[in-house]
C-alpha positions, 0 to 999 in steps of 0.5 A: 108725033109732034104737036100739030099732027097730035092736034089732028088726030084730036080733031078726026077722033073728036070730030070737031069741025076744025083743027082751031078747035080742037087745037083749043081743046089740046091747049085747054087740057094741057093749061088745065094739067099744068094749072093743077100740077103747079097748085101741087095736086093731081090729076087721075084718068081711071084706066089711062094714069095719074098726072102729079107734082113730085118733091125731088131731094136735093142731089150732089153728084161729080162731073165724070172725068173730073174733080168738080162735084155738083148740087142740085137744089131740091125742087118738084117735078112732073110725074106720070104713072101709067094706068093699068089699062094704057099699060095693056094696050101698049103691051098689046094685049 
């Protein structure tokens, strides 16, 4: 699903009244994520999953095929753990 056809579906399920609007709703929500994950907080929807900002180790490692190894420095990352209650509908239970 790309971004417009997800905008779409926002605006038929959120009867906004057009897709500018729910378009904004969209952007608003996904700076809002980005603004508390960058802060280095989370952010959890009961039911849906948790949206946090992760520390990730440094990590060397070697090019397949080669001698040259590599160093990934350490940084964070996006990460999203899944709510039981997506999990089930996604099961289809």
């Amino acid at each position: 699903m790309t971004k417009a056809e997800f905008v779409e579906l926002i605006k038929e399920k959120g009867e906004f009244t057009s897709k500018a609007a729910a378009e904004n709703a969209v952007k608003a929500f996904l700076d809002s994520i980005t603004e508390v994950l960058v802060k280095g907080d989370s952010v959890t929807f009961v039911g849906f999953g948790t949206f946090s900002a992760v520390d990730v180790p440094e990590k060397s490692g070697k090019i397949p095929g080669t001698d040259k190894t590599y160093t990934k420095p350490a940084h964070k990352a996006p990460k999203f753990k899944a709510g039981k209650s997506l999990k089930e509908a996604v099961e289809g239970k």
